[in-house]
ZAMARGU-4260 file (C-alpha; in steps of 0.2 Angstrom, whole numbers, plus 5000, padded with zeros to 4 digits):
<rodrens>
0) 5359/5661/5716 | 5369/5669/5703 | 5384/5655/5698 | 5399/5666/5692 | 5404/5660/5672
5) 5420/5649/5671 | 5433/5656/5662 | 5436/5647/5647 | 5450/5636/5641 | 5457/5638/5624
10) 5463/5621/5616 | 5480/5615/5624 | 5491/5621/5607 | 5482/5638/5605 | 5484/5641/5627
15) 5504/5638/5625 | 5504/5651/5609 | 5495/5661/5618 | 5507/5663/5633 | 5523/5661/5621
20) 5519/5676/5610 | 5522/5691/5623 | 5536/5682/5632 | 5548/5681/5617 | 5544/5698/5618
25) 5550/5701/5632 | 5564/5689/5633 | 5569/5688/5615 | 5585/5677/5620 | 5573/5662/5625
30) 5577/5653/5609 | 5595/5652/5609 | 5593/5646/5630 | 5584/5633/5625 | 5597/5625/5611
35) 5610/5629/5626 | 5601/5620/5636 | 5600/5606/5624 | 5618/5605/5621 | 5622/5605/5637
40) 5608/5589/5644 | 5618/5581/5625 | 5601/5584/5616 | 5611/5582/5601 | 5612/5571/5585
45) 5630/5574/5577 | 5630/5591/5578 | 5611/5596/5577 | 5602/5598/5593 | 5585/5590/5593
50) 5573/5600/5598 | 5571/5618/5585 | 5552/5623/5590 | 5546/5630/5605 | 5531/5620/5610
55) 5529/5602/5614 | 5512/5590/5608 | 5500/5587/5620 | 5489/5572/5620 | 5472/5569/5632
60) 5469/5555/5642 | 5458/5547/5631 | 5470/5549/5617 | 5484/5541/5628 | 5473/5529/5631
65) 5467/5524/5614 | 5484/5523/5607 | 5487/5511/5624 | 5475/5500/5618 | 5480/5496/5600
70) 5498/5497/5602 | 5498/5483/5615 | 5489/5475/5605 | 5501/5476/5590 | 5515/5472/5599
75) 5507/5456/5608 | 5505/5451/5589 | 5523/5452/5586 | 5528/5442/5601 | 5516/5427/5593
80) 5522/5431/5574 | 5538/5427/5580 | 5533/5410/5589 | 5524/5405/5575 | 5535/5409/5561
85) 5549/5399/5571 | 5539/5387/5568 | 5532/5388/5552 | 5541/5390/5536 | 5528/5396/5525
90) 5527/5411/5540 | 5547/5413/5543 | 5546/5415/5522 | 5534/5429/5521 | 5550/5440/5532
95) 5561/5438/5518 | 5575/5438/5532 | 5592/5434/5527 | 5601/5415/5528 | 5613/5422/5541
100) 5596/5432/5551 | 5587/5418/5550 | 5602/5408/5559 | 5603/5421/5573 | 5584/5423/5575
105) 5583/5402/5578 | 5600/5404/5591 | 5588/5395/5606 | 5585/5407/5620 | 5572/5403/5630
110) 5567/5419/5639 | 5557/5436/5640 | 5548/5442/5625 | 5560/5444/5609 | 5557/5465/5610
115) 5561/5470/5629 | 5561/5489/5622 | 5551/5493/5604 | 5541/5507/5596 | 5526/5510/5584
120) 5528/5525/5572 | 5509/5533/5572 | 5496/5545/5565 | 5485/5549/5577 | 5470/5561/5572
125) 5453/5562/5580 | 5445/5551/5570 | 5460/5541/5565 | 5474/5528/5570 | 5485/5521/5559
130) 5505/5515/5561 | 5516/5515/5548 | 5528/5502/5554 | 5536/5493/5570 | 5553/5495/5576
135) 5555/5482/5585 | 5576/5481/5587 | 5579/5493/5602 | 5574/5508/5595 | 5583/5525/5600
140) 5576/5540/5608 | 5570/5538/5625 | 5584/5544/5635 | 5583/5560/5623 | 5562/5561/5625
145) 5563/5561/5644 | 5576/5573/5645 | 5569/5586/5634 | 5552/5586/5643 | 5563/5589/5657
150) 5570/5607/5650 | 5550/5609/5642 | 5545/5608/5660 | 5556/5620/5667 | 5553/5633/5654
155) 5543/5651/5661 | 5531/5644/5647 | 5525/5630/5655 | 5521/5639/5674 | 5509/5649/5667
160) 5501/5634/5655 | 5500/5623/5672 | 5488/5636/5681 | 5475/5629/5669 | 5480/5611/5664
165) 5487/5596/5672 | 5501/5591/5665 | 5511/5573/5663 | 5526/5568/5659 | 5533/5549/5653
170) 5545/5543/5664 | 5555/5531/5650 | 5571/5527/5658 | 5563/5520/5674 | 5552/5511/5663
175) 5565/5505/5652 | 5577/5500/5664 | 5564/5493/5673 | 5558/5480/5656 | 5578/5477/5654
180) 5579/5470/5673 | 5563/5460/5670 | 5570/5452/5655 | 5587/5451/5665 | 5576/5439/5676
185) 5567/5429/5665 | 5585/5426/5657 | 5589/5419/5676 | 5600/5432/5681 | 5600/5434/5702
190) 5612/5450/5702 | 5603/5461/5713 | 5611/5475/5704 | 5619/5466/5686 | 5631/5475/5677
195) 5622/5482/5660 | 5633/5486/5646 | 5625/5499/5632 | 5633/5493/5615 | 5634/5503/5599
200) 5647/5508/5588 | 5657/5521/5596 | 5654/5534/5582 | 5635/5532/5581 | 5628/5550/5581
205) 5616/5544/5596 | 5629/5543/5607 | 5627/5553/5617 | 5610/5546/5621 | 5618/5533/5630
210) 5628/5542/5640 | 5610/5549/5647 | 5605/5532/5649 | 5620/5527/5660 | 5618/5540/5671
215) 5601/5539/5675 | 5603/5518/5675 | 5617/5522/5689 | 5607/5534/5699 | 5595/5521/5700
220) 5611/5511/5708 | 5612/5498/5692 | 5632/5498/5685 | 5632/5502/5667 | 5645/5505/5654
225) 5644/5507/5637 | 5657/5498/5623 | 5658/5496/5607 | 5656/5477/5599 | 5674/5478/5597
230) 5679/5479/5613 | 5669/5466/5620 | 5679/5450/5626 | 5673/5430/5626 | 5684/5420/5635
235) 5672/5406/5633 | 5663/5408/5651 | 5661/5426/5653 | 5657/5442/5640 | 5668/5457/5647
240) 5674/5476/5642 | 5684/5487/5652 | 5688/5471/5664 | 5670/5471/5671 | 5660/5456/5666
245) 5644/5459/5660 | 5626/5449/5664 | 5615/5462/5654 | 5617/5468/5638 | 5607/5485/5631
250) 5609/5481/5613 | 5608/5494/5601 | 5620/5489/5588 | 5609/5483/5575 | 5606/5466/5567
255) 5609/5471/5549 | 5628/5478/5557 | 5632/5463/5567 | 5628/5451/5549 | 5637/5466/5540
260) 5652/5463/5552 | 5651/5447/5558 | 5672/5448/5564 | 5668/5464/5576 | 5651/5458/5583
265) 5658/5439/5586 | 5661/5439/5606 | 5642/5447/5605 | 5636/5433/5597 | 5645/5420/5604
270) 5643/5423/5623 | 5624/5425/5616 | 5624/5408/5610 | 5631/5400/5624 | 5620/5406/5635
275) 5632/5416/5648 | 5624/5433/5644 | 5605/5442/5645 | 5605/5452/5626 | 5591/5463/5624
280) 5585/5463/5613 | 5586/5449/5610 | 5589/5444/5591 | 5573/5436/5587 | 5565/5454/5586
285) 5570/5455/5567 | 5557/5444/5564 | 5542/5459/5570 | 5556/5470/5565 | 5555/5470/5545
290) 5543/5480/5538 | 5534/5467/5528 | 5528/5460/5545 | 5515/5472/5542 | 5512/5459/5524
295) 5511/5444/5534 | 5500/5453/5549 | 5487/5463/5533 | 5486/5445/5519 | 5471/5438/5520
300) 5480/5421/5517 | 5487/5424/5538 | 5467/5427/5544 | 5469/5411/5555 | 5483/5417/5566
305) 5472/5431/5571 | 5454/5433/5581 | 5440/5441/5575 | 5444/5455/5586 | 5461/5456/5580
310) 5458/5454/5560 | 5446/5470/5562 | 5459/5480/5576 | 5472/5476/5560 | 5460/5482/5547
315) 5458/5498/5556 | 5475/5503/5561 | 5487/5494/5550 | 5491/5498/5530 | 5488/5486/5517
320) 5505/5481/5516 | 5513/5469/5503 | 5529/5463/5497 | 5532/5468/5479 | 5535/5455/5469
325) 5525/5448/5451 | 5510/5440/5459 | 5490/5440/5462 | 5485/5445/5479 | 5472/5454/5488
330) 5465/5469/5491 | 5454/5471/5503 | 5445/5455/5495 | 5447/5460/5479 | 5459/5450/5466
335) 5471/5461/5459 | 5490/5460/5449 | 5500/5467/5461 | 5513/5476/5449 | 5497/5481/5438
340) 5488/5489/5453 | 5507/5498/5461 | 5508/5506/5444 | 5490/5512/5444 | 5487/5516/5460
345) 5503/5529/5463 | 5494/5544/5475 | 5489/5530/5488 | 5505/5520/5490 | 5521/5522/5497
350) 5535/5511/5491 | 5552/5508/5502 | 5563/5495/5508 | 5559/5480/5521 | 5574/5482/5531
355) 5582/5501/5529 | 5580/5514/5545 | 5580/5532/5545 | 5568/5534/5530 | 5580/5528/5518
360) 5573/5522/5500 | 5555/5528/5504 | 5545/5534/5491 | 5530/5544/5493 | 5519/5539/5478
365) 5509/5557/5478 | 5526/5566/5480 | 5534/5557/5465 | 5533/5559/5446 | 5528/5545/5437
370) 5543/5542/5428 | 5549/5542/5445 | 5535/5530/5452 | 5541/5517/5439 | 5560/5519/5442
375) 5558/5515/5460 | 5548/5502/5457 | 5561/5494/5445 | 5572/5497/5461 | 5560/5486/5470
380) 5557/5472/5461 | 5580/5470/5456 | 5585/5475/5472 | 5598/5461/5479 | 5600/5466/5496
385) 5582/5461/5503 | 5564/5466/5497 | 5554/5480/5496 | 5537/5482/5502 | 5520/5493/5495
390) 5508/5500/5507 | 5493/5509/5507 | 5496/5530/5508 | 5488/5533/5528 | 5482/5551/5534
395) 5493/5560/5542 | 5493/5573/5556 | 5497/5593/5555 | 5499/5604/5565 | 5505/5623/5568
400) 5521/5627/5580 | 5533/5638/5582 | 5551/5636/5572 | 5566/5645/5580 | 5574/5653/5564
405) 5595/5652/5564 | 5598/5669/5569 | 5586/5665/5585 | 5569/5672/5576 | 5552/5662/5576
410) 5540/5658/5562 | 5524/5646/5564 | 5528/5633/5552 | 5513/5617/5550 | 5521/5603/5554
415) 5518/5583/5548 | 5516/5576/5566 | 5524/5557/5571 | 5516/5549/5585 | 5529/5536/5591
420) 5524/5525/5604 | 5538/5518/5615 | 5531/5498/5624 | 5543/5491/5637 | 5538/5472/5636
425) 5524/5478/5627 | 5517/5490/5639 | 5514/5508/5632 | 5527/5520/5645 | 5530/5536/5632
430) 5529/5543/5618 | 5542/5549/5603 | 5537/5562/5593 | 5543/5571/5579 | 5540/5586/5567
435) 5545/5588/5547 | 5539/5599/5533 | 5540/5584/5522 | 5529/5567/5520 | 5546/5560/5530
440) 5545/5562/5549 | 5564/5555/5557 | 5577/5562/5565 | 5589/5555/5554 | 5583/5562/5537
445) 5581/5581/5545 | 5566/5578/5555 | 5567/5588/5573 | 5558/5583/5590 | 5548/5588/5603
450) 5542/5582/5619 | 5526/5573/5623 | 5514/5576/5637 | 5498/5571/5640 | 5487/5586/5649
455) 5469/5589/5656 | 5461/5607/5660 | 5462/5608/5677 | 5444/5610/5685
</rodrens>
């Protein structure tokens, strides 16, 4: 019997190049309906829309599920940092958290894990997993990620690439709402259906994120408004906005702005303290939240809060990470003067700020002079709001995709590819992912994103 030869599949990046290339050429305007189509699902970031390439990252099964793996891992390791360092000094120390964060992280609580939403910012290669740091305050982007796989999905594109692969989506709102409501419960709550509020400055450029998020909490039949802080009332039983009192909050206004603006934030704080209110997060996440809880999970002198199993899953997927500072330490067993080593070792560290978001203060050692190298580390070791940390430089991902040009043209640009996982009470549910020419891959510095989908060839 003569069995007939299978057609064969191209790898999931060159297939969708490979359907993309004659369709711009016959539908040239496909670039400029796909930013419309952005604005108008408020894919936007001030006045940027997200999204400025034509093709999403694909991720196999056994690459969701290795990512699955370690970063529940990690995340289970923050939840315990967190319980230990509350309870021991020479831990809480390590942080470097401010008086006045301290005082908020140890404001008792008693329920649900201190990150109900968090994300892991990642390198995934073939032979490589590495995270470069844990955000661990209510990071942003799901509502955004979700909705653009949406418009990927119903682009001609992806009809043709689905004759040959299977193709999944994240749902991450269900999923989120779903953690908030668990939390909700652990709190004590019994509202079948407790009224959420989203809160975040009103002139945040993420926004309109929440607005995506309140609609698709609401079609799930949960109430949800968003405030700003300000508008928050305490009347020393009940936290409130827009006359509706509120049993869960959402909270995306950050830690470092509720210290900053301790007068705006107080009705927050003070219907937390008392008790009358579920706050997710809660604020205990700032203790996984600063980056040198990577330090305190990577120093040798820590090896007894972890297994075996976890010390070698930290070795392998986790930077050396220290706090800068004029001291002997470690190095993979080896004694070394910290500063002395920084200075040496330039084109395999990276320098930046404990407590900063959006990529601000990083400094890429093998992208930096070494006039530079040593200015920033002057800015490291005088800085007065908080400490720095040193890591170790991680490989990084590249790939190739196509770049919608301003006047509506595409170029194939390589791209540094960042592989965020989103954990929901530390359970993997999706995936944030972004693109940049530059060592620097966030949305905030210029970066741009793309959907994630994790895809099989179809047999």
């Amino acid at each position: 019997m003569t069995i007939a030869p299978q057609p064969s599949v191209l790898p999931p990046s060159e297939e969708w190049h490979e359907i993309l290339k004659p369709m711009l050429l016959r539908m040239p305007g496909l670039p400029e309906d796909l930013f419309g189509r952005m604005r108008k699902a408020k894919l936007t970031f001030g006045d940027r829309v997200h999204c400025p390439f034509l093709r999403p990252v694909f991720l196999s099964p056994a690459d969701e599920e290795r990512v699955r793996t370690v970063a529940e891992r990690i995340a289970e390791l923050g939840e315990r940092v967190v319980t230990v360092a509350l309870g021991d000094k020479h831990i809480f120390a390590q942080l470097h958290l401010s008086e006045e964060e301290e005082r908020l992280a140890r404001i008792h609580v008693g329920y649900g894990p201190a990150s109900t939403a968090s994300r892991l910012d990642a390198f995934l290669l073939p032979d490589s997993l590495k995270f470069a740091e844990y955000n661990a305050e209510s990071p942003a982007g799901p509502g955004y990620a979700e909705t653009l796989a949406e418009i990927f999905n119903e682009l001609p594109m992806m009809g043709q690439f689905a004759r040959k692969y299977e193709v999944q989506p994240y749902a991450l709102s269900a999923k989120l709402l779903e953690a908030l409501l668990e939390s909700y419960r652990d709190w004590g709550g019994s509202a079948q259906k407790p009224q959420i509020a989203i809160v975040d400055w009103e002139k945040v450029p993420t926004w309109s994120e929440f607005e995506i998020l309140q609609a698709r909490f609401e079609k799930k039949g949960i109430p949800t408004l968003i405030a700003d802080p300000q508008q928050l009332e305490w009347d020393g039983k009940s936290l409130a906005a827009e006359g509706q009192r509120i049993d869960l909050v959402y909270r995306r206004v950050l830690i470092n702005d509720i210290v900053a603006k301790p007068g705006e934030c107080s009705a927050l704080v003070k219907a937390y303290t008392a008790g009358a209110v579920c706050v997710a997060n809660n604020f205990r996440c700032k203790i996984p939240h600063v980056k040198a809880f990577f330090a305190v999970l990577t120093d040798e002198q820590n090896g007894a809060l972890f297994s075996l199993s976890e010390r070698e899953l930290i070795r392998k997927h986790i930077p050396w990470t220290r706090v800068v500072a004029d001291v002997k330490t470690a190095h993979y067993g080896r004694t070394i003067e910290l500063l002395a080593f920084v200075r040496q070792h330039r084109e395999n560290l990276v320098l930046k700020p404990s407590d900063e978001y959006g990529g601000s203060g990083v400094t890429l050692g093998w992208e930096t002079s070494e006039a530079g190298w040593d200015e920033a580390i002057e800015r490291a070791l005088t800085a007065t709001n908080g400490v720095w940390i040193v890591q170790d430089r991680i490989p990084t991902r590249r790939e190739v995709f196509p770049y919608i040009l301003p006047a509506g043209r595409v170029d194939y640009r390589e791209m540094l590819v960042d592989f965020a996982p989103y954990l929901f009470r530390g359970k993997l549910c999706g995936f944030l992912t972004r693109l940049s020419s530059t060592g620097l891959a966030n949305v905030t510095s210029g970066g741009g994103q793309v959907p994630a989908f994790c895809v099989s060839p179809k047999t």
